[in-house]
Every structure is written in C-alpha cells, then in structure tokens.
N, C-alpha and C positions, 0 to 999 in steps of 0.2 A: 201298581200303575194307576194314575190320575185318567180324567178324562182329560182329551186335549182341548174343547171346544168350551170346556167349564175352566180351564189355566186364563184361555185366552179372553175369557169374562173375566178374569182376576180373584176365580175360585177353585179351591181343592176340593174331588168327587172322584172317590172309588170308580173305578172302570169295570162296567161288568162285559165288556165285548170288544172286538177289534174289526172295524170298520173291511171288509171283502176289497170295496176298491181302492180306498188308500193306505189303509194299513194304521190309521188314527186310532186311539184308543178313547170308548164312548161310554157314557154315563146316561142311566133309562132313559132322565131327560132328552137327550141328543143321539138315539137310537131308532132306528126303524129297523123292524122286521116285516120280511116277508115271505112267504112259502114258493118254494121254487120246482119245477119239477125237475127230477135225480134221474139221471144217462146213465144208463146201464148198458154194458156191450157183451154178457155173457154169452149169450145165447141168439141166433139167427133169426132176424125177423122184430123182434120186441127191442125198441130202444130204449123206451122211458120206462120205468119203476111205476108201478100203479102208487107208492108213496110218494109223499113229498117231504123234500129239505127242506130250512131255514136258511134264509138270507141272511146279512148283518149289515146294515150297509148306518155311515154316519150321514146325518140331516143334509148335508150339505151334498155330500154326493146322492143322494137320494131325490134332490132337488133338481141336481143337476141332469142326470139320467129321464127322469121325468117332462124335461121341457119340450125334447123331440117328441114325444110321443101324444100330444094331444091332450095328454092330461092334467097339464100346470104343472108347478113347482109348490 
C-alpha cells in the first residue's frame, strides 16, 4: 500500500499507517502520532487505563481536528 497524500504529489511511498479518521493510508512524512488515553470498562469505578494508546491520524485530518480547539492547524 502507497501513501495516499504522496500519490496525490505525483510520488510512490510505502505506507507505514492508516489514518483513525479517514481511513487514508500515510507515509512518516504525512503522519502524526499522538498518545491517547485507553477506556477501560472492566471493572467499577476506574474508567481510563493508567497507559496510553497511539493515535494515527494523517496531516490533513490532524489539521483539521485541531482548528476547533485553540491550537491552530
């Protein structure tokens, strides 16, 4: 699988991820990670996981997500 944000530059690049909210497939360059915190419902009372997950999200949704929030694109 290519990355799709490196097709649409008019280049072929190994995918190493698949984008959480669109389902794009993304190459380091056009990658953002971020640590999320993991829901847990085993047990009464403690929701969250004292670990954290890994996000996947590609540039463009990352951008996108981000403009609500105060923090820029």
């Amino acid at each position: 699988m290519h990355c799709y944000d490196c097709y649409r530059e008019g280049t072929e690049t190994p995918a190493v991820a698949v984008c959480v909210d669109c389902g794009a497939a993304v190459c380091p360059r056009h990658l953002h990670s971020e640590s999320e915190p993991v829901r847990e419902s085993m047990s009464t009372g403690r929701v969250w996981s004292p670990g954290e997950g890994r996000r996947m999200v590609c540039l463009v949704c990352h951008g996108s997500t981000r403009k609500g929030d105060g923090q820029g694109g």
